[in-house]
N, C-alpha and C positions, 0 to 999 in steps of 0.2 A: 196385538195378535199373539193368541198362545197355544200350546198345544191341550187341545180340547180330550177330557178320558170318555167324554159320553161319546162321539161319535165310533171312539174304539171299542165302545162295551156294544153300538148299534152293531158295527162289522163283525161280531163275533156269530151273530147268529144268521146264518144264510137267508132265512127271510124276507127281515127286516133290513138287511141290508140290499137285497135287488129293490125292495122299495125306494128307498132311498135313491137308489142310484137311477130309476126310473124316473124319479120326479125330478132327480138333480139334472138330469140330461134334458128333461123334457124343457122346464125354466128354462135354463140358458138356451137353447133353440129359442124359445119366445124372443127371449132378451136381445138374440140379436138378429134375430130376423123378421121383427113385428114392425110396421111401420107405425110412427109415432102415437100417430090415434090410437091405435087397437093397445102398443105401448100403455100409455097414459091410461085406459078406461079398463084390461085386463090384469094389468101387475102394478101401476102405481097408485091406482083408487083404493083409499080404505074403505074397510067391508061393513065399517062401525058405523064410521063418521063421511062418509064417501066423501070427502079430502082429498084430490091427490098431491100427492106427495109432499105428505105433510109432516117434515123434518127428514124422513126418511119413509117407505113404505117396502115391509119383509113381506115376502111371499112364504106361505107353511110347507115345508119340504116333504109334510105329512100327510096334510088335509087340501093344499091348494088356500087357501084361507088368506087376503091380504090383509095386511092391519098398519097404522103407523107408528112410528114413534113417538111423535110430539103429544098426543095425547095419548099415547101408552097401551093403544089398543090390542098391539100384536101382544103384548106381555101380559094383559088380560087375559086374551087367548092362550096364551101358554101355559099362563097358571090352570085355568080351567079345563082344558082340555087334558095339558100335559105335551103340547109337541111345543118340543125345544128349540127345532130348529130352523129358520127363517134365514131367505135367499136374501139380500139389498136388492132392490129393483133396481136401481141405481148403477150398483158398478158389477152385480153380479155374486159378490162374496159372501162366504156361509156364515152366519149369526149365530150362536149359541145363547138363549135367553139363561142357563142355568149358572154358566160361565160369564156371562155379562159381557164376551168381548166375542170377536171376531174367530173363528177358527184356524190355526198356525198352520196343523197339519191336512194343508188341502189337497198334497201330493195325495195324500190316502188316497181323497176319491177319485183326483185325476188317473190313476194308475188302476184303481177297479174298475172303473168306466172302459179305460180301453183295453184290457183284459176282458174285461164281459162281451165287448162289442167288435172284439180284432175281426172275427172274421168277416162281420159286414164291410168293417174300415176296409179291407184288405181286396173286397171284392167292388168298391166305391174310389178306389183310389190307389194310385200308381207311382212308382217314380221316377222322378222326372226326367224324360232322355237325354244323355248326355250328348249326345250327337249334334244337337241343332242348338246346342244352347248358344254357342258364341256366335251363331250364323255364316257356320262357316261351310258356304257353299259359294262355287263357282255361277257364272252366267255366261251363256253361249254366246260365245262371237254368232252373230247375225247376218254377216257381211258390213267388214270395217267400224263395228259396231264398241272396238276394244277403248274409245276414247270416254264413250257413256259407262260401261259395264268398272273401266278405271274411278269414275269418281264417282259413282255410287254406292262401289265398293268403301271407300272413307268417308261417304256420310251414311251409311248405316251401319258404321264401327264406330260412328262417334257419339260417347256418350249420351250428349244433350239430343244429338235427334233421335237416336232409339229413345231416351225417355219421354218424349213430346209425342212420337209415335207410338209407341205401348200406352202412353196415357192415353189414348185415343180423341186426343182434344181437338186436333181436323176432323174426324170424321160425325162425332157428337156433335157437330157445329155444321155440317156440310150439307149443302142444300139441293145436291147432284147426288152423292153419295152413288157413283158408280164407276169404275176404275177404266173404262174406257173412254172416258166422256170427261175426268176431272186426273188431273195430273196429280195432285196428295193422293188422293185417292190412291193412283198405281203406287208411288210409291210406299203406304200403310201395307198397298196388296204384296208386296216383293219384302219388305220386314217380316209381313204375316207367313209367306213362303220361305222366306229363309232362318225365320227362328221358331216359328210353332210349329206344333204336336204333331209328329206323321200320321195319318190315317194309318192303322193296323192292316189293311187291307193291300195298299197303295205298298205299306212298306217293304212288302216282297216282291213286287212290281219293277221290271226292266223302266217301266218307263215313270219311274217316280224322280229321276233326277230334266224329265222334260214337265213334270209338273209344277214345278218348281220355277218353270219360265215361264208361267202364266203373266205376272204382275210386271216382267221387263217386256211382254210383246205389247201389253197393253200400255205403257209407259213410251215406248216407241212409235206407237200410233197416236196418243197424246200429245209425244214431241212431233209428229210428224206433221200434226192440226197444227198446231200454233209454227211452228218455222218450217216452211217447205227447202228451206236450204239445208234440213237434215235427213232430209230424206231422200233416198237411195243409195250405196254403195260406195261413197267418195271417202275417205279419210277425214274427221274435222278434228278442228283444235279442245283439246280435254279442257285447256284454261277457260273456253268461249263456251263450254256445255256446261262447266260451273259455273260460272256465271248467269248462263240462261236458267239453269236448275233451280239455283238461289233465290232468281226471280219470279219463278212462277209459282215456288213454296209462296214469297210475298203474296200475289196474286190472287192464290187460292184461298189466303187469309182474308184478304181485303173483302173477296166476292163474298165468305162468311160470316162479315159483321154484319148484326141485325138493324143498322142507321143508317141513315146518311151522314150524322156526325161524326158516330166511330170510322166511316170511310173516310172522312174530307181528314180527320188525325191523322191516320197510319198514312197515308197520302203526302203528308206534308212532316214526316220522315218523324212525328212520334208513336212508333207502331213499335207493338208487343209480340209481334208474329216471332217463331223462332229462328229468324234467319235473323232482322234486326237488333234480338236481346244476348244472342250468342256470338252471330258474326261481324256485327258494326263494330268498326273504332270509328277514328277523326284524326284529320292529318290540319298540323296549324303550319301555315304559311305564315313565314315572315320577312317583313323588308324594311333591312337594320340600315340606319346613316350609320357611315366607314368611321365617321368621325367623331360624333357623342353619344352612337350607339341608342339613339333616340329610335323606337322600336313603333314608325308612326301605321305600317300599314298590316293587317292581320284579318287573314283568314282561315276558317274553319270550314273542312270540309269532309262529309262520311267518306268511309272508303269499306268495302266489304274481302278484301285484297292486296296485298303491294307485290307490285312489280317491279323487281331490283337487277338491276343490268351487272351480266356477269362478266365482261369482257376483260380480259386480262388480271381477272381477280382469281383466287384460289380457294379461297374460304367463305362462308358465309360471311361471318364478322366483317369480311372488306367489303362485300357486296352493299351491307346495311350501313357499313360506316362512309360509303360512295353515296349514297343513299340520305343520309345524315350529315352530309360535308356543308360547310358555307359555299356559297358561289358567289363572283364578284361579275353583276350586270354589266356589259358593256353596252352599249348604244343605247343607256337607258336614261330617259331626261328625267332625274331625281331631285328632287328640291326637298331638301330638310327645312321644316318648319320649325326647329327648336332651334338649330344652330346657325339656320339662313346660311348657310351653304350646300351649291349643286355639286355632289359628286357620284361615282359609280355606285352605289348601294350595294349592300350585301343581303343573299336569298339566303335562308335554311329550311327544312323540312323536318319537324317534330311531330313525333306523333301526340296529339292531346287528349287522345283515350283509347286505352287496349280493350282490347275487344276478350273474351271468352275464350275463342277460338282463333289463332291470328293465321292465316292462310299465306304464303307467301309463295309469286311464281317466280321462277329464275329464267330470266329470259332471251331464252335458246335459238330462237327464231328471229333473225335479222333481217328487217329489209334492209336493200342497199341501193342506190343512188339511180343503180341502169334497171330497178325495177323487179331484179329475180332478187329471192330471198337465198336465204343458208342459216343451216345449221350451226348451232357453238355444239361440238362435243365438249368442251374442256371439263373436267371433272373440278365440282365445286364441294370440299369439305363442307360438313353441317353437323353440328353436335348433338346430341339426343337432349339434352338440356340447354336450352338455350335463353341467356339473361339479355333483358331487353330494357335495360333498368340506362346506357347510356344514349338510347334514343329518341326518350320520352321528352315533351318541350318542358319549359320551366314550371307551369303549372301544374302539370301531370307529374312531375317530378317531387314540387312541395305538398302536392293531396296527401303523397304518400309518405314523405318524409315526417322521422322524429329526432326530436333534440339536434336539430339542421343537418344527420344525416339521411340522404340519400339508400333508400333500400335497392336490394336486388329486385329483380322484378322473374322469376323462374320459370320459364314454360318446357314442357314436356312434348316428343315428340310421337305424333300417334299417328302419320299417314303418310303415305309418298306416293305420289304418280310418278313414276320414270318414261323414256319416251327413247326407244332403240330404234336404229335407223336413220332419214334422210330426212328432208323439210315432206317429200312429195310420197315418200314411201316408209313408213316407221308404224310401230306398232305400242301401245300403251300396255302399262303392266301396273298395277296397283301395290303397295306393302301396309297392311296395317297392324296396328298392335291391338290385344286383343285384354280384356281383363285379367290379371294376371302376371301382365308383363311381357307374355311370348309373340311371336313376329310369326306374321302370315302372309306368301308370296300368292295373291291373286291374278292368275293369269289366263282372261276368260274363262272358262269351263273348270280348270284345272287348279287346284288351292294344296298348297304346300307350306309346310313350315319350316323358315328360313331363321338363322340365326343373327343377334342385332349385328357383328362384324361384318356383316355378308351383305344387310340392310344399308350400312354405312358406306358402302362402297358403290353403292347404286347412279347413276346419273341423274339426280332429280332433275325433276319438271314443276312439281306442286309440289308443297310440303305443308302439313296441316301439324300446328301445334297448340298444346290444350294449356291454360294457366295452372300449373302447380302451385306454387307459393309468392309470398310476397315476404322476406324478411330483411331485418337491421345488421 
């Protein structure tokens, strides 16, 4: 590719050069907005040998004239007519038949194209508001409503579901497609609300921040159909509505596949949906002989969650390493097959595949023996990086390992539900991080930017952390 002098000596003359840029702009609209047939049968058929594309096939940037290379038809034409210059149907780039090679300086004509055409550009096209981009808007408390408005605040800050949801791949697939009737649905409708375009109109509008509540009232009559215990005015648990949420993302997958077969799959837990490629790990149980360490019984099981007991702990790392401890079974009749002897066996919990997004609840909520529950206030440290590289069982540990070491395994922290108050009266409050880096205090209706020190001192409830790295 080189810098061509004939297209300089075309530019020199005002003419010849709108011609140019007319047919240059005309082309590439075809090019990529022709669907393949019209493609194929207007710019890739030679006009000789009606071939398409045959080796290559130029479009005349002067005449419209297609011709190909292999059998050298456009270069016929070039010699006989005299136009030099041919589009690639192919990839779009300017040909120079005089030059023999490609054109270098294409900036020339991208930079007269949009000098010629600014002011249409300009009257077609906008830029982009910064207001909505990170979707950073509040949702109205409803009554007692702060437990849902908490953790849908973290799944539509988390990466993988906004891209699943901008991709539009639920609703391209959805066979309700209508957001009071279909749960994805509401929630595509409540991303669509809280990250796209304001209407110009709306935007000077008192009540564009109750427009904005469309896709959660609809989402709350949604939830209201499928579980009648959330419906009305009571307090529920944030950890039990993620959980339902998660489920009925599955659900609404499931009802989407065009088989029976792909149902009876995702069903029997190999499903593509984005709740199980993002949020499943696997937890391996095991139960070791005390004695030769003979490892006879072993189970694997998803988990979309763990739930780590914080009671007299301080820090996360003790919760996970309580979590991760051996236990020694008592009352348990064990008979070792390798060593033929019965004795107390030893339990562990490994986890045998990290998940995407590893969700983890701290759990605050105690029942106790006479029936009433209680609250843990106790403050539990939790690091914004958090290495999960000594929790992993032996196999999950050697996937990843080289040269017999053991990697760090690195997750980043990007959500928290906190939970202020009493078991019977508390209120939820969301924190996510936002592209960028910066910390956002969602508290119902109200969104503030809070600083990570201020984050880290919070009373988690949920804590959503994303996989950054894996390294030796």
């Amino acid at each position: 590719m080189s810098i061509c002098p004939h297209i300089q000596q075309v530019f020199q003359n005002e003419k010849s050069k709108d011609g140019v840029l007319k047919t240059c702009n005309a082309a590439r609209y075809i090019l990529n907005h022709s669907v393949p047939k019209e493609k194929f049968l207007n710019t890739m058929k030679c006009g000789t040998c009606h071939e398409i594309n045959s080796g290559a096939t130029f479009m005349c940037l002067q005449c419209g004239f297609c011709g190909c290379w292999n059998h050298s038809h456009f270069l016929s034409h070039s010699k006989q007519i005299g136009h030099i210059f041919g589009i690639n149907s192919n990839n779009g780039l300017l040909f120079c038949f005089k030059c023999e090679d490609y054109i270098g300086n294409i900036d020339l004509i991208n930079d007269a194209i949009l000098a010629k055409y600014w002011d249409d550009v300009c009257t077609k096209t906008m830029v982009p508001s910064m207001e909505r981009r990170d979707g950073l808007s509040g949702l109205i408390n409803m009554g007692s409503t702060c437990f849902m408005s908490s953790i849908l605040q973290c799944l539509i800050h988390n990466p993988y579901f906004i891209r699943h949801s901008m991709s539009q791949i639920h609703s391209n697939n959805c066979k309700v497609r209508s957001p009071d009737k279909c749960f994805s649905c509401a929630l595509d409708k409540i991303v669509h609300e809280l990250y796209g375009a304001l209407n110009t109109k709306q935007a000077s509008s008192s009540s564009t921040s109750t427009n904005r509540q469309t896709g959660f009232i609809y989402l709350l009559t949604c939830a209201w159909k499928i579980n009648q215990n959330l419906a009305g005015y009571s307090q529920q648990d944030a950890h039990e509505f993620w959980q339902f949420i998660i489920n009925q993302i599955h659900q609404s997958y499931v009802l989407d596949l065009p088989n029976a077969k792909e149902v009876s799959r995702a069903n029997n837990k190999q499903c593509e949906c984005i709740v199980h490629t993002v949020f499943e790990g696997s937890l391996e149980s095991s139960i070791v002989c005390p004695g030769c360490q003979n490892n006879s019984k072993t189970t694997i099981d998803p988990f979309l969650d763990l739930s780590l007991d914080i009671k007299d702990k301080k820090k996360l790392y003790e919760c996970l390493d309580s979590f991760h401890k051996k236990e020694q079974l008592k009352d348990f009749n064990y008979h070792c097959g390798e060593c033929n002897s019965t004795q107390d066996a030893i339990k562990q919990l490994g986890i045998h595949k990290l998940p995407s997004v590893l969700v983890l609840q701290l759990k605050r909520f105690e029942h106790l023996l006479n029936g009433s529950n209680r609250k843990l206030d106790d403050f539990i440290e939790f690091p914004t990086y958090l290495n999960m590289k000594n929790y992993c069982s032996t196999k999950e540990k050697d996937k990843h390992s080289e040269n017999g070491k053991v990697p760090d395994i690195i997750y980043e922290l990007i959500g928290i539900v906190s939970h202020k108050g009493t078991v019977n009266e508390g209120h939820y409050i969301a924190f996510c991080k936002i592209s960028g880096g910066q910390w956002f205090k969602f508290n119902d209706s109200m969104v503030s930017s809070i600083s990570q020190a201020e984050v880290l001192k919070e009373q988690a409830y949920l804590l959503f952390y994303t996989i950054r790295q894996v390294k030796i």
